[in-house]
ZATORBA-274688 format. One record per residue (C-alpha): residue number from 0; x, y, z. Coordinates in pm, whole numbers, padded with zeros to 5 digits. Layout:
<pts>
[pt NUM,[X,Y,Z]]
...
</pts>
This chain:
<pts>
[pt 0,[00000,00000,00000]]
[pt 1,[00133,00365,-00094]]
[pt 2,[00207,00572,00186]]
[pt 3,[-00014,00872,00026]]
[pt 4,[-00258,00771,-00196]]
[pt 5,[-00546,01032,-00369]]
[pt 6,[-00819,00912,-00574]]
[pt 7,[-01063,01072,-00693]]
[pt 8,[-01024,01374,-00580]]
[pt 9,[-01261,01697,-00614]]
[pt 10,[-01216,02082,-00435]]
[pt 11,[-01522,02297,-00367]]
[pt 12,[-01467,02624,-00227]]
[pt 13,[-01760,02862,-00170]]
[pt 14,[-02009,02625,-00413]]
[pt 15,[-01772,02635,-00715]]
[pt 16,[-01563,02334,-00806]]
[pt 17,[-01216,02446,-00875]]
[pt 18,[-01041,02088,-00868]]
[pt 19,[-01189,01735,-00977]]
[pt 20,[-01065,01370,-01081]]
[pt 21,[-00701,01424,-00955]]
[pt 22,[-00562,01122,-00829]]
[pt 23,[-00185,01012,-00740]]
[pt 24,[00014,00816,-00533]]
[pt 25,[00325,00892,-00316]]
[pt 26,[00593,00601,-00150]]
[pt 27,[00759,00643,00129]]
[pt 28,[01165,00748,00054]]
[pt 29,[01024,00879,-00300]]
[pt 30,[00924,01201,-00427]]
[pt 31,[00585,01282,-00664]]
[pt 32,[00580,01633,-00772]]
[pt 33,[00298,01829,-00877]]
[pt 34,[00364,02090,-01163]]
[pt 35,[00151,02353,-01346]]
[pt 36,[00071,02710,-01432]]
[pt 37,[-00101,02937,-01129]]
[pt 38,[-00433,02888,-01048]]
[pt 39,[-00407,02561,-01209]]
[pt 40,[-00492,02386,-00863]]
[pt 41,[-00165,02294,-00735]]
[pt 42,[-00195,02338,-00399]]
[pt 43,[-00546,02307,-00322]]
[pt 44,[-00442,01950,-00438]]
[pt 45,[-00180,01925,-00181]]
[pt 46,[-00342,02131,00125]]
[pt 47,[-00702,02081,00125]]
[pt 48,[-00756,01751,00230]]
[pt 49,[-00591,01850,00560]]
[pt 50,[-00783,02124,00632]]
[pt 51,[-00528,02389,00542]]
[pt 52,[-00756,02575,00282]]
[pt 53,[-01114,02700,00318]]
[pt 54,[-01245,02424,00063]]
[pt 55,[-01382,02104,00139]]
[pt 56,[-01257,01787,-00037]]
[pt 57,[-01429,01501,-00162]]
[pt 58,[-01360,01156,-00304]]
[pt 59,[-01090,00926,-00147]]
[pt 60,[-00770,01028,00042]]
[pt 61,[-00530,00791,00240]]
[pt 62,[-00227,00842,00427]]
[pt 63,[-00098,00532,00640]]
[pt 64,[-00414,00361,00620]]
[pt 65,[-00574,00690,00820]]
[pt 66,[-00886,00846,00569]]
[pt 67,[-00887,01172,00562]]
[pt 68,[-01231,01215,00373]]
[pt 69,[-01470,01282,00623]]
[pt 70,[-01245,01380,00950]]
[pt 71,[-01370,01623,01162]]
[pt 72,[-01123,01926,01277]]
[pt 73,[-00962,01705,01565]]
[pt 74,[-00892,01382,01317]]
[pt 75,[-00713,01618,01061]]
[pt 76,[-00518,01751,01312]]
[pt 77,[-00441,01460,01493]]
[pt 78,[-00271,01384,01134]]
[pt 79,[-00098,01683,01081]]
[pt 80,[00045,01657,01385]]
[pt 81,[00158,01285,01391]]
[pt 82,[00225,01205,00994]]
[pt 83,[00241,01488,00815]]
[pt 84,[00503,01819,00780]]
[pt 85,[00447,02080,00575]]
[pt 86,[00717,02337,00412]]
[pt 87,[00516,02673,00281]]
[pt 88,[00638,02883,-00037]]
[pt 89,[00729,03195,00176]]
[pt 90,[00885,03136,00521]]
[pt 91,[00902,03460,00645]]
[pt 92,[00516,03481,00680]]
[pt 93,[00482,03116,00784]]
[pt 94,[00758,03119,01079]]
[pt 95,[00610,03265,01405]]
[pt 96,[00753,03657,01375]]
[pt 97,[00775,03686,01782]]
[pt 98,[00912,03401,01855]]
[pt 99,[01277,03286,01835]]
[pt 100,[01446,03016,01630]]
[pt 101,[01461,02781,01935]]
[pt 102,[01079,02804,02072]]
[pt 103,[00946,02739,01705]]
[pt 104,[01162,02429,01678]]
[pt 105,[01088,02320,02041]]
[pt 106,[00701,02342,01966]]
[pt 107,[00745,02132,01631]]
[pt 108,[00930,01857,01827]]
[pt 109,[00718,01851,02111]]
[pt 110,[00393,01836,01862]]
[pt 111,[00356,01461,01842]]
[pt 112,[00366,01415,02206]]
[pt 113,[00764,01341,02227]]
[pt 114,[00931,01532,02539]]
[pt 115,[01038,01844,02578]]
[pt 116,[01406,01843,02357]]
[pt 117,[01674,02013,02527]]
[pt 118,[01936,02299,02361]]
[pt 119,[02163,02025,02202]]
[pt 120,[01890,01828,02063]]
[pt 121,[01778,02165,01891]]
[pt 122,[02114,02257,01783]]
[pt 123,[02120,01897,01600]]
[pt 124,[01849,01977,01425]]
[pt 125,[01966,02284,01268]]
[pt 126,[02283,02163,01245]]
[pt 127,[02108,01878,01021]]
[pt 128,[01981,02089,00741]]
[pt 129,[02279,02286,00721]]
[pt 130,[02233,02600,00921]]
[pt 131,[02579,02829,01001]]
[pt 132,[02611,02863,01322]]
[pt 133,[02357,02669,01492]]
[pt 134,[02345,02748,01874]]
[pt 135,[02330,03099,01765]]
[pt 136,[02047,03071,01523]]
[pt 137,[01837,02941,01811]]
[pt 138,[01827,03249,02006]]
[pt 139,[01745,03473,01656]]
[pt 140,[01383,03589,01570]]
[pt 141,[01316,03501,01223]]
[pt 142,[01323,03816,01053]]
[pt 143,[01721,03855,01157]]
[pt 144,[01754,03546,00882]]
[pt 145,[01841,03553,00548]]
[pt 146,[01533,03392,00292]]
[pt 147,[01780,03021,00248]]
[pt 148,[01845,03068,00656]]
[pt 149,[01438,03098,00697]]
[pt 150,[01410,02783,00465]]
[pt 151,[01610,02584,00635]]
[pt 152,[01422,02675,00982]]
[pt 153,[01135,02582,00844]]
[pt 154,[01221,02249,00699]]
[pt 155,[01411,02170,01034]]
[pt 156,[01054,02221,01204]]
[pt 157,[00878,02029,00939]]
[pt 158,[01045,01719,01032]]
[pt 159,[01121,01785,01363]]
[pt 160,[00828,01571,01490]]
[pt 161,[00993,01272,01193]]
[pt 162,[00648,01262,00989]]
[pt 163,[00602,00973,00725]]
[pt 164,[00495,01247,00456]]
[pt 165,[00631,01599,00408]]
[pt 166,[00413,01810,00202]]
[pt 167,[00637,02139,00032]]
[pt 168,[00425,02373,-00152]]
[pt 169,[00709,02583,-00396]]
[pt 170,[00955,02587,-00106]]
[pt 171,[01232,02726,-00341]]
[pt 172,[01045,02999,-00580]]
[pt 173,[01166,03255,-00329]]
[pt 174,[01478,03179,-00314]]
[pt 175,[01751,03274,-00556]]
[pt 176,[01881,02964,-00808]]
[pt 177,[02192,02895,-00612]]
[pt 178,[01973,02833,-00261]]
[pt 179,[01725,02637,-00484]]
[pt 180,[01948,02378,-00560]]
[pt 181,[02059,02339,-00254]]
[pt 182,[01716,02310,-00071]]
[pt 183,[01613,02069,-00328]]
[pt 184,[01951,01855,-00247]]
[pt 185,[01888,01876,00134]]
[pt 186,[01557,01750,00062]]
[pt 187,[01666,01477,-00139]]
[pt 188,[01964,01342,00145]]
[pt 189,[01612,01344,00430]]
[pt 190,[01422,01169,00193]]
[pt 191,[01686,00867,00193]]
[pt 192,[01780,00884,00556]]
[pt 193,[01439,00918,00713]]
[pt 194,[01200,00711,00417]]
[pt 195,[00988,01030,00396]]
[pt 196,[00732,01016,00080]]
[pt 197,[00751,01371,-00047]]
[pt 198,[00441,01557,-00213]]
[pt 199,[00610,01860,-00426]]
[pt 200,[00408,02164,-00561]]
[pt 201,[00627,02347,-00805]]
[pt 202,[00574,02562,-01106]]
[pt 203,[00953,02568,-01202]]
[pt 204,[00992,02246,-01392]]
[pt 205,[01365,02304,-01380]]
[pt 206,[01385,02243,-00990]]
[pt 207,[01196,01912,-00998]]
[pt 208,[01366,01769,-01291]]
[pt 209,[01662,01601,-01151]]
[pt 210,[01494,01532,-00782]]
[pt 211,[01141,01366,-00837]]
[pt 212,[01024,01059,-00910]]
[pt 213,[00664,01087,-01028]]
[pt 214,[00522,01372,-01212]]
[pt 215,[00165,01537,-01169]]
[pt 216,[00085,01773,-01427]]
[pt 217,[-00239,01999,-01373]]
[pt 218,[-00441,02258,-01591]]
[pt 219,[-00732,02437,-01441]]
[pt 220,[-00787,02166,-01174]]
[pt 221,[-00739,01850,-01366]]
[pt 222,[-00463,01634,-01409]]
[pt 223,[-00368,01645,-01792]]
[pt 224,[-00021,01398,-01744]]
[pt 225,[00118,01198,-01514]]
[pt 226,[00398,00923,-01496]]
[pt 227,[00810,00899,-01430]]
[pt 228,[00987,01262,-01456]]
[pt 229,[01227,01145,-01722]]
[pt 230,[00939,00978,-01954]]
[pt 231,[00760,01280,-01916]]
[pt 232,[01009,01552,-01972]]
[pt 233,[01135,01337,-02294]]
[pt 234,[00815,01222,-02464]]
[pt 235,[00527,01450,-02301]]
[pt 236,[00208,01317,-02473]]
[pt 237,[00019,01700,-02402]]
[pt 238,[00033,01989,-02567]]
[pt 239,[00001,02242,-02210]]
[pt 240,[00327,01977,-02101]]
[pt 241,[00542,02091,-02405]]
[pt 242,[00412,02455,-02321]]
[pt 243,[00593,02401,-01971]]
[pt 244,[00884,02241,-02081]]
[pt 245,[00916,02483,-02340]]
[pt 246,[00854,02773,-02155]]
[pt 247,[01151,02656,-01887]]
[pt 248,[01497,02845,-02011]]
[pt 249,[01769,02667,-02048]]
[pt 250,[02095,02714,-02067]]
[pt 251,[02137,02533,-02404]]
[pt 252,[01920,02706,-02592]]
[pt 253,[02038,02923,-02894]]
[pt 254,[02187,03282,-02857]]
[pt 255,[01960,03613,-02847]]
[pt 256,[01955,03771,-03227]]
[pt 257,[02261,03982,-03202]]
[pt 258,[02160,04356,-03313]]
[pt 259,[02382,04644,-03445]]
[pt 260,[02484,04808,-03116]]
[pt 261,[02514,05188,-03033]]
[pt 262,[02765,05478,-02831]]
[pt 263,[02791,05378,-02473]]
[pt 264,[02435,05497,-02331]]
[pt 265,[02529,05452,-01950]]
[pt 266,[02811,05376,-01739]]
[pt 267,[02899,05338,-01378]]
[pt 268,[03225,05445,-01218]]
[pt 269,[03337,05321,-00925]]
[pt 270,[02985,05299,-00751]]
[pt 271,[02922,05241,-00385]]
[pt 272,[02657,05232,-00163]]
[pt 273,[02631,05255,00184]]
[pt 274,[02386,05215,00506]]
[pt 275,[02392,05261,00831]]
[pt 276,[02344,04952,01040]]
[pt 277,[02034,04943,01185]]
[pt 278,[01962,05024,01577]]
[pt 279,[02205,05013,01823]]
[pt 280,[02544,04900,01631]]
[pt 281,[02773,05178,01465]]
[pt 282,[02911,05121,01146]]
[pt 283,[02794,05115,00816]]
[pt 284,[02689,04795,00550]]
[pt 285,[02837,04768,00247]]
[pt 286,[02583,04718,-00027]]
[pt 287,[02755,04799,-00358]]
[pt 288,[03149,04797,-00391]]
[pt 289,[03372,05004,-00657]]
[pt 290,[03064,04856,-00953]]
[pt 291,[03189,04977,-01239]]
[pt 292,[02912,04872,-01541]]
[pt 293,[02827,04939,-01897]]
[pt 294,[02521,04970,-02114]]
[pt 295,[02522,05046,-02516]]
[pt 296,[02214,05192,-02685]]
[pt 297,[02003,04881,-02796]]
[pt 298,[02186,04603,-02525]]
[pt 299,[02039,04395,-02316]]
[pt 300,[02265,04346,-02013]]
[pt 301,[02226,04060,-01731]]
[pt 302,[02322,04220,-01379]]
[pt 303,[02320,03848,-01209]]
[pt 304,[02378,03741,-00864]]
[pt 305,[02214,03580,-00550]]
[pt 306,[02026,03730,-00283]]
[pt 307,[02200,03979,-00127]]
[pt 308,[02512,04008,-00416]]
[pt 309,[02395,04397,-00440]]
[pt 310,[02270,04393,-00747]]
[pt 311,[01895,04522,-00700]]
[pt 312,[02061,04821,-00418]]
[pt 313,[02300,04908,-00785]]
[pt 314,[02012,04932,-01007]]
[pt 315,[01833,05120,-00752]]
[pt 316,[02091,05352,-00756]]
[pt 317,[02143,05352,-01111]]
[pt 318,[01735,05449,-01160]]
[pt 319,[01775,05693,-00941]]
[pt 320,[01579,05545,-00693]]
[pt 321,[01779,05468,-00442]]
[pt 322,[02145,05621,-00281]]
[pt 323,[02508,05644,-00406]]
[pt 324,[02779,05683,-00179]]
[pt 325,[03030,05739,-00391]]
[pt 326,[03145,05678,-00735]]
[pt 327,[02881,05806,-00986]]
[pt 328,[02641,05709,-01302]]
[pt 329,[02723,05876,-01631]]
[pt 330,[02484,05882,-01919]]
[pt 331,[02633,05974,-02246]]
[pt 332,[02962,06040,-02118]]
[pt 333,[02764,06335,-01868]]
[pt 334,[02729,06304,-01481]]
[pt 335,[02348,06211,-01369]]
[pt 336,[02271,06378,-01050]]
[pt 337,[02036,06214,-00784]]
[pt 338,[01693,06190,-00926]]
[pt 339,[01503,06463,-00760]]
[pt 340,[01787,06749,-00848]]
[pt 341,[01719,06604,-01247]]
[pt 342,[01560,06797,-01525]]
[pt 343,[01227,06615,-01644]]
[pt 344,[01364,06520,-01966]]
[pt 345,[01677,06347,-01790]]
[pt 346,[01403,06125,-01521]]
[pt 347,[01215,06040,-01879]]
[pt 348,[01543,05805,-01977]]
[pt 349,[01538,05547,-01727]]
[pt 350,[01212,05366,-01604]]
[pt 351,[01217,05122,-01329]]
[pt 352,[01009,04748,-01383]]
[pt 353,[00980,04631,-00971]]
[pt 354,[00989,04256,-00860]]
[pt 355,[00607,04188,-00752]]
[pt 356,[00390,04309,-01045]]
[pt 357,[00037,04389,-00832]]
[pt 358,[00246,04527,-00499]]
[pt 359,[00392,04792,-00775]]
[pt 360,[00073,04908,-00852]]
[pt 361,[-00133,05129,-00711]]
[pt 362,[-00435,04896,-00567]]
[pt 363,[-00668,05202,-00540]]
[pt 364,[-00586,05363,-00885]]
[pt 365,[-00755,05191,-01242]]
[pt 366,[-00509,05088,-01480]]
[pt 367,[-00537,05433,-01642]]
[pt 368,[-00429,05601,-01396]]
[pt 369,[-00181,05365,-01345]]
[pt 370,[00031,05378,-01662]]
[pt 371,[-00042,05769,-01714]]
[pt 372,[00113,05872,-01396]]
[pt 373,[00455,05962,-01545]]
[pt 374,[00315,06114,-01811]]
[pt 375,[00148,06400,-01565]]
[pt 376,[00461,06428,-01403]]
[pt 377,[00733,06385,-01728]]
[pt 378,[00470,06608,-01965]]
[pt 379,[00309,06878,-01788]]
[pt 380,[00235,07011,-02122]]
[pt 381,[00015,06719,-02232]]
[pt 382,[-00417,06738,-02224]]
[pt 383,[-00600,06405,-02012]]
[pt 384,[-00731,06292,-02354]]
[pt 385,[-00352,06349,-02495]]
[pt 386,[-00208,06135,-02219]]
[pt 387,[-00546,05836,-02253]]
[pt 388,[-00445,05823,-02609]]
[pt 389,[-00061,05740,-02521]]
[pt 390,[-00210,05508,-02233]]
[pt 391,[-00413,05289,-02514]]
[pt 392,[-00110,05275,-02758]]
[pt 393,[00106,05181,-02419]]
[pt 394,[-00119,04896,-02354]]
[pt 395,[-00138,04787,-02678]]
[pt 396,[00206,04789,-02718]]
[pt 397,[00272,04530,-02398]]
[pt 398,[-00074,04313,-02608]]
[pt 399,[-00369,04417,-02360]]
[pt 400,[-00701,04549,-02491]]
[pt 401,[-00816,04910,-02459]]
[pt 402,[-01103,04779,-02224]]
[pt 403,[-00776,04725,-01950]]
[pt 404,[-00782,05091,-01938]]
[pt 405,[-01096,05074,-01625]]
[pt 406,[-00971,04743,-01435]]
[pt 407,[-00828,04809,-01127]]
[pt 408,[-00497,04590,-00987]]
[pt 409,[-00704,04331,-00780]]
[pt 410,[-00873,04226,-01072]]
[pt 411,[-00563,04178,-01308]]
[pt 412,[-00324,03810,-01283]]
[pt 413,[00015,03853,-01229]]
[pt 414,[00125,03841,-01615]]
[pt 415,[-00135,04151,-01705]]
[pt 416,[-00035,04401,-01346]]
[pt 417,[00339,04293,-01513]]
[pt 418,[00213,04404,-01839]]
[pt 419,[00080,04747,-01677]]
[pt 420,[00391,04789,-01520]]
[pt 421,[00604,04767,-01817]]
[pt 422,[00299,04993,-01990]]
[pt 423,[00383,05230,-01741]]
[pt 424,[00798,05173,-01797]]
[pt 425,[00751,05274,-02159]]
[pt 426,[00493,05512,-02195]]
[pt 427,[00748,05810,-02172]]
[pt 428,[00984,05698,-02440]]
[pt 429,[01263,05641,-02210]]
[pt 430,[01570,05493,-02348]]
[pt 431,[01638,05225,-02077]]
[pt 432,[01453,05022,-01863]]
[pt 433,[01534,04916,-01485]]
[pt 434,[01398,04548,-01477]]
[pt 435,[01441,04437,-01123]]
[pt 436,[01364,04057,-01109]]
[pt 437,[01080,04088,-01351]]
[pt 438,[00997,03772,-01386]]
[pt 439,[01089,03580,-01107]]
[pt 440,[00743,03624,-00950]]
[pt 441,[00561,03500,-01253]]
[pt 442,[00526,03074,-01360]]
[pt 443,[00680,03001,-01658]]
[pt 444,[00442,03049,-01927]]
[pt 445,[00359,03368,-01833]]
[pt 446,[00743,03449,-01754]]
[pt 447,[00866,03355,-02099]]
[pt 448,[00573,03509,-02239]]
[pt 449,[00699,03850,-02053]]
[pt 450,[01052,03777,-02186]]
[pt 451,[00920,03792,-02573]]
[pt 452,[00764,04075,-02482]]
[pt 453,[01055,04276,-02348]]
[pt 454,[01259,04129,-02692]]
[pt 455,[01019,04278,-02932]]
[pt 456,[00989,04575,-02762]]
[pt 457,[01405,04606,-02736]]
[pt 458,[01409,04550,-03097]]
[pt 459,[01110,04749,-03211]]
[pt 460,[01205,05041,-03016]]
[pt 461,[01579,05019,-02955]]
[pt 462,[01527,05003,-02588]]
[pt 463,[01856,04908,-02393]]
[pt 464,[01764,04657,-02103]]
[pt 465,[01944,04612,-01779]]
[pt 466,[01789,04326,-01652]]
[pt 467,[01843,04183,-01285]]
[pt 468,[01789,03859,-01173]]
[pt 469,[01958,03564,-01016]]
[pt 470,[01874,03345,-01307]]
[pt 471,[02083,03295,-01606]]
[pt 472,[01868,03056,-01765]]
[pt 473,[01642,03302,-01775]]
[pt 474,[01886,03634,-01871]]
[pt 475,[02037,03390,-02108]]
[pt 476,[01684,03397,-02360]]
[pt 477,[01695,03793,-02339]]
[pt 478,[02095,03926,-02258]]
[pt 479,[02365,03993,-02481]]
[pt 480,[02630,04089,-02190]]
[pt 481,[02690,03928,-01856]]
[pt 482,[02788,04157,-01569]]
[pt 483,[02773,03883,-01196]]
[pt 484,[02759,04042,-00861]]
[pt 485,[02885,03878,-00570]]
[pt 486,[02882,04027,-00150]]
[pt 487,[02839,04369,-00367]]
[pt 488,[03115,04323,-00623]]
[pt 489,[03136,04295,-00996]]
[pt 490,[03321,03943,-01037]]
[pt 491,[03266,03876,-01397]]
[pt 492,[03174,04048,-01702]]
[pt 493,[03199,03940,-02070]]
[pt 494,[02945,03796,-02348]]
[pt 495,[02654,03601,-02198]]
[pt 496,[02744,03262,-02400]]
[pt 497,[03129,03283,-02314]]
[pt 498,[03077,03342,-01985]]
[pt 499,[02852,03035,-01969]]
[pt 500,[03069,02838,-02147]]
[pt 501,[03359,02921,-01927]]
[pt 502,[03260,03064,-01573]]
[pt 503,[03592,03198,-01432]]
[pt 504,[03459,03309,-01073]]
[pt 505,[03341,03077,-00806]]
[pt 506,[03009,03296,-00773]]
[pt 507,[02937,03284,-01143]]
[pt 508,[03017,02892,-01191]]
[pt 509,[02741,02846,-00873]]
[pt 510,[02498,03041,-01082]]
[pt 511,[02567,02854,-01412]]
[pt 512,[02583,02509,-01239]]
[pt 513,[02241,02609,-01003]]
[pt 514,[02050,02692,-01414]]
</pts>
């Protein structure tokens, strides 16, 4: 008998059926992933039949011979307690915020009834998934942790109480591609120790490739495809599972279409930025060290590192956005003062593109008023109807209908507010565009859809990019240059392909080994 074992399954929630017919199995010591677009019912799947979700669940669910179908509040958490362990996508809002490090793990031990663990016991267990400086961790709240640091935390607690089944629900799409890998690897060395059957909710095909066993695929609350990982990846019988494995970068895929590139648009020279540590301690943090960067009219250039490598604080600073210690940014071979002492036509170059597409809009505003709002500020000298007009030909440019111009944020998914906020970017006519992790928060259909989007518009309006993220795979379909960022330093710059090819730094192989 499987130690997880779904048939049937159907999710109501509020009288409208958002899941139905899913059924799977998961071993113990083996992993079963669950892939798909958003909203396509991935973790309803994986949370509602334990009472995690406000829908109610019908058909048959099993887990170590206990039924879940039908179990009142007390049964269901009688088996969360006992069987199950659950890792959630972000850990900062999932970890207790008041409490430290050791009282979170203590409670997660003590859950199944076992005795009260004392300090070593604890420090084992963070020692286990790979936590620095364990003893010390314990005493930490879990906002003094870095994102991978909060991971780990929470995984430690997960199986703290040694469930049969651990249930993770994207545990790595907030991390950066380097951390991913090795979550997914820590994973992988509990699985064998402890025999845990693994349940895996993932829209980034790429991280469940090499560490599942079964694959789930699901489309608006149905299963589609289903079978071994490898059989799947290499002879997908569905259209919507080419779509995913298609729309996963890689970084074998062939080059960006070179174009003919112009004068040096922007340079940095000798940037840094500094901050003040925060309360009591004196000092300052270094964010950005002696960056020194280069963009040419009509390039696309990757700024790439992992979280915390300084690269979002430098394009901050380079958007004018954010501070500069020393060093400065140059824009056609002239100095660019900090943004509020620029002219209007000198803010109407660069345009920022932000991380989270709906928290970078204004929730209260419709989309009009939305992607017009430089426009009042950048062209004083246009009419409303002047600046509506240049809002429709905005949207149309990014492929949304004129109708988009009366929706309001809540009402948009995350590929359309991304759409808006790259309407927004352009509607100015600057000449380069600020994208700060732009698609990092979006699956991958609608990510690589984004990335065609931001090519066409490079090449119809000879927009230079500087694109951030901390995936190459990803910079790799849009980038012609490479510039990697490491504790605040530029490590490594050259052409994207040579540098992936033949990564020189230790920071930059990570990355290209992580993709």
């Amino acid at each position: 008998m499987s130690l997880y074992e779904i048939r049937n399954m159907a999710v109501d929630i509020a009288g409208n059926r958002l899941v139905e017919e899913v059924s799977l199995t998961v071993e113990a010591g083996r992993c079963t992933a669950i892939i798909g677009a958003s909203g396509s019912g991935k973790s309803l799947t994986c949370l509602t039949p334990f009472g995690l979700t406000p829908g109610s669940a019908s058909g048959s669910m099993l887990l170590d011979g206990v039924d879940l179908v039908g179990a009142d509040a007390g049964q269901l958490r009688d088996a969360r307690r006992r069987l199950t362990g659950f890792i959630f996508q972000q850990p900062l809002t999932a970890l207790t915020p008041h409490l430290t490090v050791g009282a979170q793990l203590q409670e997660a031990t003590m859950q199944a009834g076992s005795a009260r663990p004392s300090r070593l016991e604890l420090v084992q267990k963070l020692e286990r998934v790979g936590l620095s400086r364990p003893d010390e961790r314990l005493d930490q709240f879990p906002h003094r942790l870095s994102g991978g640091e909060r991971q780990r935390v929470m995984i430690a607690a997960a199986i703290a109480h040694d469930p049969k089944l651990l249930i993770a629900d994207e545990p790595t799409s907030a991390l950066d591609a380097s951390l991913r890998t090795e979550i997914m690897d820590l994973l992988d060395e509990l699985r064998a120790e402890q025999g845990l059957g693994m349940l895996l909710v993932s829209h980034d095909l790429a991280s469940v490739e090499g560490h599942a066993d079964q694959l789930v695929v699901m489309d608006k609350g149905r299963v589609v495809e289903t079978g071994p990982v490898g059989d799947v990846i290499a002879n997908p019988a569905e259209d919507y599972t080419r779509k995913l494995i298609t729309a996963t970068p890689r970084l074998n895929e062939p080059s960006p279409k070179l174009v003919e590139l112009g004068d040096v648009l922007l340079e940095t020279g000798d940037v840094a930025v500094e901050f003040q540590r925060p309360g009591w301690r004196r000092g300052t943090i270094s964010a950005v060290v002696d960056a020194s960067i280069m963009v040419r009219q009509g390039e696309a250039l990757a700024l790439v590192g992992g979280s915390g490598s300084g690269k979002s604080t430098l394009g901050r600073a380079i958007a004018g956005i954010g501070p500069v210690t020393r060093g400065g940014v140059l824009w056609q071979g002239s100095a660019l003062p900090e943004r509020r002492a620029r002219s209007l036509e000198m803010r109407r170059l660069i345009q920022p593109v932000f991380q989270d597409p709906v928290a970078s809009l204004d929730p209260q505003w419709q989309v009009r008023d939305i992607v017009t709002e430089p426009l009042r500020n950048l062209r004083p000298d246009l009419t409303r109807a002047e600046r509506e007009d240049l809002a429709r030909r905005a949207l149309s440019n990014v492929d949304l209908a004129e109708d988009f111009l009366t929706r309001m944020p809540t009402s948009l998914s995350g590929g359309q507010a991304q759409r808006v906020a790259i309407a927004r970017a352009i509607i100015a006519a600057p000449q380069l565009l600020v994208l700060d992790e732009a698609t990092s928060a979006l699956d991958p259909l609608v990510g690589a859809e984004i990335l065609m989007l931001l090519a066409r518009l490079q090449a119809e309006n000879g927009l230079s990019l500087l694109f951030i993220t901390h995936d190459i795979a990803a910079a790799r379909r849009l980038c012609h240059r490479i510039a990697v960022m490491d504790e605040g330093r530029i490590v490594e710059t050259g052409a994207m392909q040579a540098v992936i090819d033949d990564p020189r730094h230790p920071a930059t192989q990570r990355l290209v080994a992580a993709s």
